[in-house]
TIRO-2110 file (N, C-alpha, C; in Angstrom, 1 decimal):
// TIRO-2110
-27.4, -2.8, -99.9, N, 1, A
-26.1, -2.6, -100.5, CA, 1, A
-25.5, -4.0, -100.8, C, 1, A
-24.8, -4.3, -102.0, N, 2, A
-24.1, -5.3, -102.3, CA, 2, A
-23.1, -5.6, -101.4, C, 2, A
-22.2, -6.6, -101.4, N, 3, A
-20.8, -6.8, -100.8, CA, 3, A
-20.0, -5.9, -100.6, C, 3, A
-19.4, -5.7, -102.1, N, 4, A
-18.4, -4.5, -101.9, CA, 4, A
-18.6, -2.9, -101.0, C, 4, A
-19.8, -2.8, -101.4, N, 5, A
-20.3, -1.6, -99.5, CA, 5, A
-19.8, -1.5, -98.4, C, 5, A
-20.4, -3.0, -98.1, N, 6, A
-20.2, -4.3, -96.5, CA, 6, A
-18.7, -3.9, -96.4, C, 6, A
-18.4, -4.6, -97.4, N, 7, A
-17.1, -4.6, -97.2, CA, 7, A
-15.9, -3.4, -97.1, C, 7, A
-16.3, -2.2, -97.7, N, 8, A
-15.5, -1.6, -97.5, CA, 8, A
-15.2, -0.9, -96.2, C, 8, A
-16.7, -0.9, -95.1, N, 9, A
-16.4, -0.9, -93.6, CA, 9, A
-15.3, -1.3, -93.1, C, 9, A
-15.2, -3.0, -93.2, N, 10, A
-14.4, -4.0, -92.5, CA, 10, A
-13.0, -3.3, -93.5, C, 10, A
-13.0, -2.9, -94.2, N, 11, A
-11.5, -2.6, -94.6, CA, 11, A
-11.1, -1.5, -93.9, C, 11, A
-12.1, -0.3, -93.6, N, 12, A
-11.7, 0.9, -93.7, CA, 12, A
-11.5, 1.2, -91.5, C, 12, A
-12.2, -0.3, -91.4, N, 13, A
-12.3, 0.0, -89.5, CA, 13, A
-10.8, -0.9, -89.4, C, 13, A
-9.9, -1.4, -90.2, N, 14, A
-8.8, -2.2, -90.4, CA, 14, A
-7.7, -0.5, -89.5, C, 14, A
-7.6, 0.2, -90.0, N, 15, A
-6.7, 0.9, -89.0, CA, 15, A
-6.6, 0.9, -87.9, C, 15, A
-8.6, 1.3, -87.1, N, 16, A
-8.4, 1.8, -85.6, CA, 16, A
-8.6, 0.7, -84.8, C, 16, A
-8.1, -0.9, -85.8, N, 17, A
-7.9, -2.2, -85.0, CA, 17, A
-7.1, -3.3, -85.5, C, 17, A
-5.6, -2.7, -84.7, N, 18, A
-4.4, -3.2, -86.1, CA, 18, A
-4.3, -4.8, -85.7, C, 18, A
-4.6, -5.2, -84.4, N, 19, A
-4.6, -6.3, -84.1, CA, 19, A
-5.6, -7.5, -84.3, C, 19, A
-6.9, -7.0, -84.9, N, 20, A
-8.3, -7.8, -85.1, CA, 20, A
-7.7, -8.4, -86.8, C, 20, A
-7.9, -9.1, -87.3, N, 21, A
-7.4, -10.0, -88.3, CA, 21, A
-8.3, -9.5, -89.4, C, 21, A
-7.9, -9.3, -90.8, N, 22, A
-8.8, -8.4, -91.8, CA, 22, A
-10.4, -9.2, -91.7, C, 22, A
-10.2, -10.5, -91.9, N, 23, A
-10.8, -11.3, -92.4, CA, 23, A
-12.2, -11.1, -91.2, C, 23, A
-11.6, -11.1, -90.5, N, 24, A
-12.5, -10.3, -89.1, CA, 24, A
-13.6, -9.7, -89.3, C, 24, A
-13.2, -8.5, -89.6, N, 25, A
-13.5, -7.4, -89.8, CA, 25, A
-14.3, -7.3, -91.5, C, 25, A
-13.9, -8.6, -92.3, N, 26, A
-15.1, -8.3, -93.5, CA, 26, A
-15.9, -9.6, -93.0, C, 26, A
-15.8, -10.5, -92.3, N, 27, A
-16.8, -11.3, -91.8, CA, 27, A
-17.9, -10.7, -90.9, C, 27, A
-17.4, -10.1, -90.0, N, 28, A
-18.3, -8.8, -89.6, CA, 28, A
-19.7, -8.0, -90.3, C, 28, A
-18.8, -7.2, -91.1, N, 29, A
-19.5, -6.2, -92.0, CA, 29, A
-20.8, -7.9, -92.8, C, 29, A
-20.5, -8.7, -92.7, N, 30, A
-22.0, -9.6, -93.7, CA, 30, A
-22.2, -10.9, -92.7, C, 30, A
-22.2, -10.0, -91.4, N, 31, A
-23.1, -11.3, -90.3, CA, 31, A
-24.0, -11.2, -90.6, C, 31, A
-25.3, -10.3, -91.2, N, 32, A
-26.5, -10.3, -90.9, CA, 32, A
-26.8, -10.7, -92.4, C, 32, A
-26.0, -11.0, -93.5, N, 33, A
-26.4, -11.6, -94.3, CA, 33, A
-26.3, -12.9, -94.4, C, 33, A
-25.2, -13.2, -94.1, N, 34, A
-24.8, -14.7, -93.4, CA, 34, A
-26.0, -15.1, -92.3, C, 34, A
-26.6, -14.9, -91.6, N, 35, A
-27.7, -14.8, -90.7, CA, 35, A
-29.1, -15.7, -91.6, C, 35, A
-28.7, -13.9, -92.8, N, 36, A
-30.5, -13.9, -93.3, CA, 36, A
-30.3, -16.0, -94.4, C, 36, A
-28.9, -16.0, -94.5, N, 37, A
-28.9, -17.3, -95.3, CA, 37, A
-29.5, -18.8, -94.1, C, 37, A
-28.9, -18.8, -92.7, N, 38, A
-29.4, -19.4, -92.0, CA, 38, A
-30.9, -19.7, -91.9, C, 38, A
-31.3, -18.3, -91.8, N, 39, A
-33.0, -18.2, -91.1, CA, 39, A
-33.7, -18.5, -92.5, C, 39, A
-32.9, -18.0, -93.8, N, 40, A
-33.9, -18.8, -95.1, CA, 40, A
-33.6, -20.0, -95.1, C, 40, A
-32.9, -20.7, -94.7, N, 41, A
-32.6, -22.5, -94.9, CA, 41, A
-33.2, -22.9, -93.5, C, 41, A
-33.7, -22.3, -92.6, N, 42, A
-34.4, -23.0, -92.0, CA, 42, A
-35.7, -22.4, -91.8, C, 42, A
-36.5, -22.0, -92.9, N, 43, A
-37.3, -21.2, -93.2, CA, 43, A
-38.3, -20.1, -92.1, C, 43, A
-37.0, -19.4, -91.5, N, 44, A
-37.5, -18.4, -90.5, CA, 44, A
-37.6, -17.0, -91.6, C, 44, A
-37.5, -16.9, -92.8, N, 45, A
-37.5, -15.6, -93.6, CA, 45, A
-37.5, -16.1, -94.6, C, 45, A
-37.5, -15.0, -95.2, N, 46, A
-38.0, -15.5, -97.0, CA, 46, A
-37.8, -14.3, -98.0, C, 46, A
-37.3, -14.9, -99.1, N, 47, A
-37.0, -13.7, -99.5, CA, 47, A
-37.7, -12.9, -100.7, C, 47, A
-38.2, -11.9, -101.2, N, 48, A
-39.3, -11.2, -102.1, CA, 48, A
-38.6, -11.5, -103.3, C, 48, A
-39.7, -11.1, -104.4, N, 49, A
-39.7, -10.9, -105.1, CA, 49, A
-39.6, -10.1, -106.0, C, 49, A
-38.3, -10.0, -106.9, N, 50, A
-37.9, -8.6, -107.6, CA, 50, A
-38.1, -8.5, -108.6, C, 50, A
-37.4, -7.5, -109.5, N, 51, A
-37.2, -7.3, -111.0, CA, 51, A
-36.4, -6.3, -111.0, C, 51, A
-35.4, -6.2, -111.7, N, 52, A
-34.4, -5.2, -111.8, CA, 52, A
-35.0, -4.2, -113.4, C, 52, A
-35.7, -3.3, -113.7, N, 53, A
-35.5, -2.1, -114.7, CA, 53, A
-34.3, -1.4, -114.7, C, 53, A
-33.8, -0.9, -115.6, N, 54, A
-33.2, 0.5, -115.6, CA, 54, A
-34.1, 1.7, -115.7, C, 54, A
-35.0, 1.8, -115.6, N, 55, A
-36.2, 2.9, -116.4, CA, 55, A
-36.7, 3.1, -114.3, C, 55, A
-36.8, 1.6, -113.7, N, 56, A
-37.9, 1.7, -112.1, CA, 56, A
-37.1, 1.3, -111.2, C, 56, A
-35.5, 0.9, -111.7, N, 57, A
-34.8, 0.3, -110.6, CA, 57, A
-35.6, -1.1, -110.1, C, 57, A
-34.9, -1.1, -108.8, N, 58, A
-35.6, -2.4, -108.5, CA, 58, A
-36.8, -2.6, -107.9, C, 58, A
-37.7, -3.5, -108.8, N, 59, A
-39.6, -3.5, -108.9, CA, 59, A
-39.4, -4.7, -107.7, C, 59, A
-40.4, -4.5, -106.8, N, 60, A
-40.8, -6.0, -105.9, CA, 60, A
-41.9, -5.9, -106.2, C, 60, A
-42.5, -7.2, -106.2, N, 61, A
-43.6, -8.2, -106.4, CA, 61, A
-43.9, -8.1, -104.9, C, 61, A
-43.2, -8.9, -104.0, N, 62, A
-43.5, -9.1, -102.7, CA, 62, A
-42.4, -8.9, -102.4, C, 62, A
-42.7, -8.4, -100.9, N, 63, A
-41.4, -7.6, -99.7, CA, 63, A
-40.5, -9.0, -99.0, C, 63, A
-39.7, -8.8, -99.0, N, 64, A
-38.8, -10.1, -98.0, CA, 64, A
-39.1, -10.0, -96.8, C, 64, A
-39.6, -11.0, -96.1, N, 65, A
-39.9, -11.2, -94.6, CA, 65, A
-38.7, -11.6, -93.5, C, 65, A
-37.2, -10.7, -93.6, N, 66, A
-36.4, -10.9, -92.9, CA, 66, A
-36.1, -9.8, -91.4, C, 66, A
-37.3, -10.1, -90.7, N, 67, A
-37.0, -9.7, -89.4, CA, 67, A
-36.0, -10.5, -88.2, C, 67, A
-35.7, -11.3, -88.3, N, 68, A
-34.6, -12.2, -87.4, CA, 68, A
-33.0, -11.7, -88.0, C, 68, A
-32.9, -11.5, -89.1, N, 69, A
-31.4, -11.2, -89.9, CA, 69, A
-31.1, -9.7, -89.9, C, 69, A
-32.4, -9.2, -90.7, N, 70, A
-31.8, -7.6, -91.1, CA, 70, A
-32.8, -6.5, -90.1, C, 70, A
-34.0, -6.8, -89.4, N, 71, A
-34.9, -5.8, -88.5, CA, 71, A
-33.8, -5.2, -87.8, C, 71, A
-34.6, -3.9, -87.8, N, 72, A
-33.6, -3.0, -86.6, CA, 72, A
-32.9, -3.7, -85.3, C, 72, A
-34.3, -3.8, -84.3, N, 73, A
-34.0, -4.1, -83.6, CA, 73, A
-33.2, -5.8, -82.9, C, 73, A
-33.3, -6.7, -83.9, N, 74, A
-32.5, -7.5, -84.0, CA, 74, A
-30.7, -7.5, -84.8, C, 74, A
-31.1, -6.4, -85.6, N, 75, A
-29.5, -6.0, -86.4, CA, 75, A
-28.8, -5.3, -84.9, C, 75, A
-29.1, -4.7, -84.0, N, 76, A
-29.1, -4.2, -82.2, CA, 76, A
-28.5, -5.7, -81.8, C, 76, A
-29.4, -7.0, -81.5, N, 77, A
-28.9, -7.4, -81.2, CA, 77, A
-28.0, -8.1, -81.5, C, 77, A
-27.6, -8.6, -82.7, N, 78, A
-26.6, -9.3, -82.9, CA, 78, A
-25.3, -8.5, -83.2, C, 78, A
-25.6, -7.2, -83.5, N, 79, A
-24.3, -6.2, -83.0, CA, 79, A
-23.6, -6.5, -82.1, C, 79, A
-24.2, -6.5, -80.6, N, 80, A
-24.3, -6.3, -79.3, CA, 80, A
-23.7, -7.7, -79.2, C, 80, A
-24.3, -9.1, -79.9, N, 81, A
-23.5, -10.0, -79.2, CA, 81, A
-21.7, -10.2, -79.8, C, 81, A
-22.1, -9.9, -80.9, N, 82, A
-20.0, -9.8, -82.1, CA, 82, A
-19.7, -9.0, -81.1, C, 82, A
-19.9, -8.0, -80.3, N, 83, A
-19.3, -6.7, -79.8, CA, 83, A
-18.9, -7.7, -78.5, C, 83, A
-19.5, -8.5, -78.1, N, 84, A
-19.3, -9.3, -76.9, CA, 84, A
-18.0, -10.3, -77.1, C, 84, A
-18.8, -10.8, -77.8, N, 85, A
-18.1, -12.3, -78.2, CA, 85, A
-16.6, -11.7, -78.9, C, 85, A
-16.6, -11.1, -79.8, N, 86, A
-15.2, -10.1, -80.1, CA, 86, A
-14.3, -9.6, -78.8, C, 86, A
-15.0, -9.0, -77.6, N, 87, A
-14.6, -9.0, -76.1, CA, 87, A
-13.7, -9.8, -76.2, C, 87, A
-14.8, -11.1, -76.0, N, 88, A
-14.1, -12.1, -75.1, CA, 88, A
-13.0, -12.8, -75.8, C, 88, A
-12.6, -12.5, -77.4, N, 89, A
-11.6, -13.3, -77.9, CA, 89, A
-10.6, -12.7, -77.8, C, 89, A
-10.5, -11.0, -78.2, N, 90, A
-9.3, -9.9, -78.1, CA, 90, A
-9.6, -8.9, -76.4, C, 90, A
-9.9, -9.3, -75.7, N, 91, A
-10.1, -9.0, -74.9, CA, 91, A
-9.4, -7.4, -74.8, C, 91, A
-10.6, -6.7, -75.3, N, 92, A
-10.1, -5.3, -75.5, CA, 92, A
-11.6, -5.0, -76.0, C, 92, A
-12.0, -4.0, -75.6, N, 93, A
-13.1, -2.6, -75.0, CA, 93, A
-13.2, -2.2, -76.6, C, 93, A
-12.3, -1.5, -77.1, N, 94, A
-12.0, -1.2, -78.5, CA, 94, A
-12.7, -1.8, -79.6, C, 94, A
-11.5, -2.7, -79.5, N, 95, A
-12.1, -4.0, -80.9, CA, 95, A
-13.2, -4.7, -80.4, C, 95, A
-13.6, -5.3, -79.6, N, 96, A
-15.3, -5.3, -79.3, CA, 96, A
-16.2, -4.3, -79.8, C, 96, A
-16.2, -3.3, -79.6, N, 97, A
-17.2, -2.0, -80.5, CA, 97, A
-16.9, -1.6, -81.4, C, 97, A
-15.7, -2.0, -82.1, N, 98, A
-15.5, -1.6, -83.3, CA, 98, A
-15.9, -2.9, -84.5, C, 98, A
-16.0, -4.0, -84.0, N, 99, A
-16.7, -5.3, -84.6, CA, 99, A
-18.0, -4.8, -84.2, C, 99, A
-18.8, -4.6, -83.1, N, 100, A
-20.2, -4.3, -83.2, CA, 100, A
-20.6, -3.1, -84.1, C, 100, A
-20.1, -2.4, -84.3, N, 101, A
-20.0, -1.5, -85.0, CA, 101, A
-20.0, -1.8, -86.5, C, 101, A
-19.1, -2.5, -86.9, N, 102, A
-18.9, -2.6, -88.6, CA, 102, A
-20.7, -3.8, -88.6, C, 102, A
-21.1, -4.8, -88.1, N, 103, A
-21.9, -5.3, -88.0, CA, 103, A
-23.2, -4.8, -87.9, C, 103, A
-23.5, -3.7, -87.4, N, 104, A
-24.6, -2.8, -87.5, CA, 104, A
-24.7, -1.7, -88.9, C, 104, A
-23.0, -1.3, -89.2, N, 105, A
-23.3, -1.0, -90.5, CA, 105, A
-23.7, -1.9, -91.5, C, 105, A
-24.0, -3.1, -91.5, N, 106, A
-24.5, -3.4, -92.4, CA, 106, A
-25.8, -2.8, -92.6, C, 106, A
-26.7, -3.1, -91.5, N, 107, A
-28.4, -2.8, -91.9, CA, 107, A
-28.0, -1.1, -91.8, C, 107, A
-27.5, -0.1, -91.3, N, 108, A
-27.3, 1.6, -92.0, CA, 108, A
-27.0, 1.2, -93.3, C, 108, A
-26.3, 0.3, -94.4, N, 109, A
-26.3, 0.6, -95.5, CA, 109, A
-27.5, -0.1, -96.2, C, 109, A
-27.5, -1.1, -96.0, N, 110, A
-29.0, -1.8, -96.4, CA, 110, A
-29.9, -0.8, -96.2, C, 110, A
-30.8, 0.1, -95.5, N, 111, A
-31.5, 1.1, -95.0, CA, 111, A
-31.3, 2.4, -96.1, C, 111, A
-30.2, 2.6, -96.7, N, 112, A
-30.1, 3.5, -97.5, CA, 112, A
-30.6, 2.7, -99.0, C, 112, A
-30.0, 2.0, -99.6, N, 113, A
-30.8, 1.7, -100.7, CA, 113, A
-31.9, 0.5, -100.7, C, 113, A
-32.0, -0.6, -99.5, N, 114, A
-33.7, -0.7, -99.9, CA, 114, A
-34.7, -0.5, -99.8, C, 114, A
-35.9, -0.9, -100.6, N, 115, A
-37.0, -0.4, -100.4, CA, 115, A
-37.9, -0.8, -98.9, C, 115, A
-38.8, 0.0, -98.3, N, 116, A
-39.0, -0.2, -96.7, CA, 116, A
-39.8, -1.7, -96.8, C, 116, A
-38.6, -2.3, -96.6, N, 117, A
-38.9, -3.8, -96.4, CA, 117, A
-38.1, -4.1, -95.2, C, 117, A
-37.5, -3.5, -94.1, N, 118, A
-36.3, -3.9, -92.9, CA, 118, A
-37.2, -3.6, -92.2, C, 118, A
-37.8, -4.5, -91.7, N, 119, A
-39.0, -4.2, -89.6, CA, 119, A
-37.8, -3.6, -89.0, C, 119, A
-38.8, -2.8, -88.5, N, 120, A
-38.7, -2.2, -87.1, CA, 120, A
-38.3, -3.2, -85.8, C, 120, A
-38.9, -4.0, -85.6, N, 121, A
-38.9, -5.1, -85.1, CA, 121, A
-39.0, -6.4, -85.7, C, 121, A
-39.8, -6.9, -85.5, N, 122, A
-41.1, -8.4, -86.1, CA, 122, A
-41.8, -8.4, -86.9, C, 122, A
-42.4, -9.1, -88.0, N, 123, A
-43.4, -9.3, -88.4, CA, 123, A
-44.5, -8.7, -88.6, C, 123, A
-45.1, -7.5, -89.3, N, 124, A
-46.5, -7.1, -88.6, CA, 124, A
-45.5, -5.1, -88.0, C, 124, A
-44.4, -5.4, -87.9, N, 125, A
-43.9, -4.1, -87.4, CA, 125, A
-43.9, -2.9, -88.9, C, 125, A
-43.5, -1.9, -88.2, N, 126, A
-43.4, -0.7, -89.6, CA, 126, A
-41.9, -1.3, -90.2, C, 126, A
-42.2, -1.2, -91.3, N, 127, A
-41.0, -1.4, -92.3, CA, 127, A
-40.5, -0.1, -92.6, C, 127, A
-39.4, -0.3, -93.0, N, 128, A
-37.9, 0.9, -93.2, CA, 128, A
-36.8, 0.6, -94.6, C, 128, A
-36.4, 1.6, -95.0, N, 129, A
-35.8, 1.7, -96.0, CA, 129, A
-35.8, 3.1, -96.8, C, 129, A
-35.4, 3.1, -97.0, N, 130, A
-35.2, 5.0, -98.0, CA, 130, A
-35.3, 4.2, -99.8, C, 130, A
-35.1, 3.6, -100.4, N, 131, A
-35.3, 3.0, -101.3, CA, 131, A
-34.8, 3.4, -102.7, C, 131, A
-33.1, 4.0, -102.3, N, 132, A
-32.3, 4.3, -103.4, CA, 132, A
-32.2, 3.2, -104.3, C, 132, A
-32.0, 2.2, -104.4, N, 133, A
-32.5, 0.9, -105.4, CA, 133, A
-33.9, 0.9, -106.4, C, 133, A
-35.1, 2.0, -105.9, N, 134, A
-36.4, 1.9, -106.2, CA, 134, A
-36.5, 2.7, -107.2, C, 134, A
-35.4, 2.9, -107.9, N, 135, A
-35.5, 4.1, -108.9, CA, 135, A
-34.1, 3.6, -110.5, C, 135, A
-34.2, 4.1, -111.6, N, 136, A
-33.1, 3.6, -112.4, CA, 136, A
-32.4, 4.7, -111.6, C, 136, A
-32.5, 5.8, -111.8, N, 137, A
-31.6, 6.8, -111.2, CA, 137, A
-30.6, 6.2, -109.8, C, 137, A
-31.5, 5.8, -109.2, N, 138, A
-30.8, 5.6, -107.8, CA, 138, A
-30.3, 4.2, -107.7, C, 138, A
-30.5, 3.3, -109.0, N, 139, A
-30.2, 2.3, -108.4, CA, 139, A
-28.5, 2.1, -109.4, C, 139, A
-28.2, 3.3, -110.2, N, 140, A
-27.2, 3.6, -111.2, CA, 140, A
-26.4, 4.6, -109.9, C, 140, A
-27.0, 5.5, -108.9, N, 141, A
-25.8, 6.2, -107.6, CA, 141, A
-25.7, 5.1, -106.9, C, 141, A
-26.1, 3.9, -107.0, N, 142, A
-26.2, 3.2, -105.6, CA, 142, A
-25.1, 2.5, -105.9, C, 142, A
-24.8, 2.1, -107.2, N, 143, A
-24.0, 1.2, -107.8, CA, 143, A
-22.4, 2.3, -108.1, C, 143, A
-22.6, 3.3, -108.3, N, 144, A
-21.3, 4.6, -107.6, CA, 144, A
-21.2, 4.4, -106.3, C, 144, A
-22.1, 4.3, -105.6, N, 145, A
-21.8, 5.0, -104.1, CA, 145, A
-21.0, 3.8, -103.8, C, 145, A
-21.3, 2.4, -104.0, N, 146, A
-21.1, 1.2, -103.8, CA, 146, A
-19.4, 1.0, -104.3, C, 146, A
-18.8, 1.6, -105.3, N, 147, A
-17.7, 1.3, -105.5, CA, 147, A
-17.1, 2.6, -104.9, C, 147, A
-17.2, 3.8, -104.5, N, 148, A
-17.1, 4.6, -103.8, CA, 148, A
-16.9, 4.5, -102.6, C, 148, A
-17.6, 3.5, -101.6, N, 149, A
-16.9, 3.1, -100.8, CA, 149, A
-16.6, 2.2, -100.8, C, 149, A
-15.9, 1.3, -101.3, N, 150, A
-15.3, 0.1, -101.7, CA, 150, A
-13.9, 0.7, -101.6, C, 150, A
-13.5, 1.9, -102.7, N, 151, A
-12.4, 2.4, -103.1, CA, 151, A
-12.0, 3.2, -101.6, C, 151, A
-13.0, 3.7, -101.3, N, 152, A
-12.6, 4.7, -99.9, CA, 152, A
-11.8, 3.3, -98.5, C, 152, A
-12.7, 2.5, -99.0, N, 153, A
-11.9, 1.4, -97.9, CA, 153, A
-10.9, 1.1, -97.9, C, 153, A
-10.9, 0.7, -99.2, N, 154, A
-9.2, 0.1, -99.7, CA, 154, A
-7.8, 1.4, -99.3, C, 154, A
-8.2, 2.5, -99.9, N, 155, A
-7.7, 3.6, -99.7, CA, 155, A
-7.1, 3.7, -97.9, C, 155, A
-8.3, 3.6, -97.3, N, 156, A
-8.4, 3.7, -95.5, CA, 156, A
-7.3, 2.9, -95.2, C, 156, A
-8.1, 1.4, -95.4, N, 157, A
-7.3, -0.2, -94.8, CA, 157, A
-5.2, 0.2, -95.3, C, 157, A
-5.6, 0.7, -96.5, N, 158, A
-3.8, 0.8, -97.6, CA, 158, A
-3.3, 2.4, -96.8, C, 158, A
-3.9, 3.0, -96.1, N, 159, A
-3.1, 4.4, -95.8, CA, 159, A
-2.9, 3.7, -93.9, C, 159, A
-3.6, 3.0, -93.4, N, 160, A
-2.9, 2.7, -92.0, CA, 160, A
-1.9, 1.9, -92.1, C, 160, A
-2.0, 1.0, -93.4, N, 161, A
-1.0, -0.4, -93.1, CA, 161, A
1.0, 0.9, -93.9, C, 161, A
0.5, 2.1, -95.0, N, 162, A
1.6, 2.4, -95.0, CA, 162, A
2.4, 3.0, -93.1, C, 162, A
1.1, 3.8, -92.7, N, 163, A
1.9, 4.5, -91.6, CA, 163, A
2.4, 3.5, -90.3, C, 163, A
1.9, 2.0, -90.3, N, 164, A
2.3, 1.3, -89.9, CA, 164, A
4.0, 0.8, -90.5, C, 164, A
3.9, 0.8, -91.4, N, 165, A
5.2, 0.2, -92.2, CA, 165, A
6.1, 1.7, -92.5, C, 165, A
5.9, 2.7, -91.7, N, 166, A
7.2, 3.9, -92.0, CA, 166, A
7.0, 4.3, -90.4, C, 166, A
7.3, 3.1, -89.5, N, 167, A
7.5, 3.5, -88.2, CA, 167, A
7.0, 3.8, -86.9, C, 167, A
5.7, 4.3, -87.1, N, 168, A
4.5, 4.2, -86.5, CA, 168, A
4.5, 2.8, -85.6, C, 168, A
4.4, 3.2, -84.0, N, 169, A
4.8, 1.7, -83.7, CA, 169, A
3.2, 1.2, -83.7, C, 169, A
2.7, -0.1, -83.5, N, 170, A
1.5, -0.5, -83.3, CA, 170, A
1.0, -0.1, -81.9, C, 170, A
-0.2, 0.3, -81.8, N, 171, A
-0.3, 0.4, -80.3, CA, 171, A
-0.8, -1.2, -79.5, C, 171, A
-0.3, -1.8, -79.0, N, 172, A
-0.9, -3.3, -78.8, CA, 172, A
-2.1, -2.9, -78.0, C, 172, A
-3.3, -3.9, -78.0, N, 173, A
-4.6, -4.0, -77.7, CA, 173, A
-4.4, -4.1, -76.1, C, 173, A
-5.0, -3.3, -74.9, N, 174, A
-5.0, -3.6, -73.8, CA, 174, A
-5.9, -4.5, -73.3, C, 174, A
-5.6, -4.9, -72.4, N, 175, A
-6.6, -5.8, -71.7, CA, 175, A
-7.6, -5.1, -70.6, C, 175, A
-8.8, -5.7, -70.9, N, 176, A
-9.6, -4.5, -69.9, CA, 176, A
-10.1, -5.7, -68.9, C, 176, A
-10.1, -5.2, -67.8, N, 177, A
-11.1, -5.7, -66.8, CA, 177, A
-12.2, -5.8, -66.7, C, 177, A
END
């Protein structure tokens, strides 16, 4: 999934965390791309080789080798640590899983349109992907679905901030133990 996908998460988790700052919350939604840019400049991944058709959607040559950024079981972990480290800065139960949360949606939307190039794990693991990108057809819904929830976000993020502004008090973030 492009940005505007990613992003429409972090807009649309903006209600059920009036206190976590927006920017938060779309920095969130593209850790694990931000990630996969680290681990390619220090050449822990790499990225394949494509071609865009309208007729085949998008053709690979070779698969991208990003198990440290986008693998399941790594997209797990670095959910798990935002969900922490989010903890420990708003110190609240909530906004900690709701940052782990938009963070993990990244690889659920990546998983719907690419092709099974996301390990399972590591290297050498089963690859994953449903591969709505792998088709003209699907890579023309992907590019709908994509402003679809973009729009749904905005819509979300714009309908909490009105019922915030007609009185609705904020509920402030507790502190957990």
């Amino acid at each position: 999934m492009g940005p505007l996908g990613h992003f429409a998460v972090g807009l649309a988790a903006k209600p059920a965390a009036p206190k976590v700052p927006l920017w938060v919350l779309l920095l969130a939604a593209e850790v694990l791309d931000l990630l996969w840019l680290g681990f390619q400049a220090a050449g822990l991944e790499s990225f394949g080789i494509s071609r865009v058709s309208f007729h085949q959607g998008l053709v690979m040559s070779s698969l991208s080798s990003i198990p440290w950024s986008h693998g399941l079981f790594m997209s797990v972990v670095w959910s798990a640590a935002a969900a922490a480290i989010a903890f420990l800065i708003f110190r609240n139960r909530r906004a900690g899983g709701l940052i782990g949360l938009v963070v993990f949606s990244h690889w659920v939307l990546d998983f719907i349109v690419h092709p099974p190039e996301l390990p399972l794990l590591f290297k050498g693991s089963p690859m994953l992907g449903l591969g709505l990108w792998t088709s003209g057809p699907g890579l023309i819904a992907a590019g709908i679905l994509e402003i679809g929830l973009f729009a749904g976000g905005m819509a979300m993020a714009g309908a909490g901030k009105r019922r915030k502004g007609k009185g609705e008090r904020e509920k402030p973030l507790a502190v957990s133990n």
